[in-house]
VMD Tcl script that draws the C-alpha trace (Angstrom):
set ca {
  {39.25 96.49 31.89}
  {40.19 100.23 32.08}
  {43.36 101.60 31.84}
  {45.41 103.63 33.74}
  {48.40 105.98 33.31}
  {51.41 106.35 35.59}
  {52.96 109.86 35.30}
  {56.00 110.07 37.12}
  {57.55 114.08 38.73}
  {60.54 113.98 40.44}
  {61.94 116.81 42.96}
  {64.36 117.77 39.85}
  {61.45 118.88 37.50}
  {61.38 116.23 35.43}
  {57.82 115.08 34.47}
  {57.61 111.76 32.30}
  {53.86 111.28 30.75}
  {52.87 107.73 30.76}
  {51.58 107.57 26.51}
  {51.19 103.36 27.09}
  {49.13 102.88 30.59}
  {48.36 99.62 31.87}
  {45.32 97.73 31.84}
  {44.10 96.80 35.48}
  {41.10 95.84 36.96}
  {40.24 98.06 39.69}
  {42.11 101.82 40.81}
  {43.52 100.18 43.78}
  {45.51 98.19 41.89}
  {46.85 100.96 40.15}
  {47.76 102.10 43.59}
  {49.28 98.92 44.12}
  {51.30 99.32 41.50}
  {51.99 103.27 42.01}
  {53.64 101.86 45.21}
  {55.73 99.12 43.79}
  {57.45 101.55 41.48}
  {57.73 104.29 44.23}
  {59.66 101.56 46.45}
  {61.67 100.97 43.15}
  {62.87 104.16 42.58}
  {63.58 104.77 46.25}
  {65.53 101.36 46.57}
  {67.75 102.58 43.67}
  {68.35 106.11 44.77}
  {71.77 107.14 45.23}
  {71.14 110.25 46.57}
  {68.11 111.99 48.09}
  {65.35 112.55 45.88}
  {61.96 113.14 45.80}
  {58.81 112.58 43.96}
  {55.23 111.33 42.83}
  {53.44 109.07 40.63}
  {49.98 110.73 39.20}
  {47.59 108.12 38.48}
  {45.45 109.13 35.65}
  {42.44 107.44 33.92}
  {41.95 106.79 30.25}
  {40.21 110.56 29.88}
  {43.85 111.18 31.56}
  {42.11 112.19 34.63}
  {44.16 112.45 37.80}
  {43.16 110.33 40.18}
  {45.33 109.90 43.47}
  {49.12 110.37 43.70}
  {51.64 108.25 45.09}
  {54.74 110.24 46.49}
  {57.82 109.23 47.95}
  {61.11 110.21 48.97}
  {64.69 109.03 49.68}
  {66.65 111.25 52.42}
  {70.31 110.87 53.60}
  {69.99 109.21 56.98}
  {70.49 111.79 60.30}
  {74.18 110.46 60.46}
  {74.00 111.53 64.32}
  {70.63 109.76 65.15}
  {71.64 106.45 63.32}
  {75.02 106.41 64.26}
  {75.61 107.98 67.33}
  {79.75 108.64 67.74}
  {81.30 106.79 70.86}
  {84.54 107.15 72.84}
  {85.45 103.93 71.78}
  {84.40 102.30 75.52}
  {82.55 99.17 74.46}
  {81.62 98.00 77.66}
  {78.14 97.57 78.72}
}
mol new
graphics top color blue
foreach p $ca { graphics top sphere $p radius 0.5 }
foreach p [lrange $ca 0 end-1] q [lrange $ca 1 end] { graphics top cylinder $p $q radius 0.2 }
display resetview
């Protein structure tokens, strides 16, 4: 089974080199699991932030990249201000 690496860059410069990998059959599982950690990291942002998972293969290879990003909601489109009239 082949192994992939999971390089994570983040919108602050910080690059962390996957040295362990994981063993998976196929590379869309490794994009499968590119995405699970991308929802991860945006689900425990607490501020905006940015960045990618590099998928590499075992000849540390790049092979596809899996970005995300967590923004501060548009206060005014989410929550648009009323007069305080309720009615409908």
């Amino acid at each position: 089974m082949p192994r992939f690496f999971f390089n994570h860059r983040t919108s602050k410069d910080e690059n962390e080199v996957d040295i362990e990998g994981l063993q998976l059959p196929t590379l869309n599982d490794a994009l499968e699991e590119a995405s699970f950690a991308a929802r991860g990291a945006v689900a425990l942002a607490d501020e905006p932030v940015r960045g990618e998972f590099i998928i590499e293969d075992e000849g540390r290879v790049p092979l596809a990249r899996v970005p995300y990003a967590a923004e501060e909601p548009d206060g005014d489109a989410a929550y648009p201000e009323t007069d305080g009239d309720t009615a409908s």
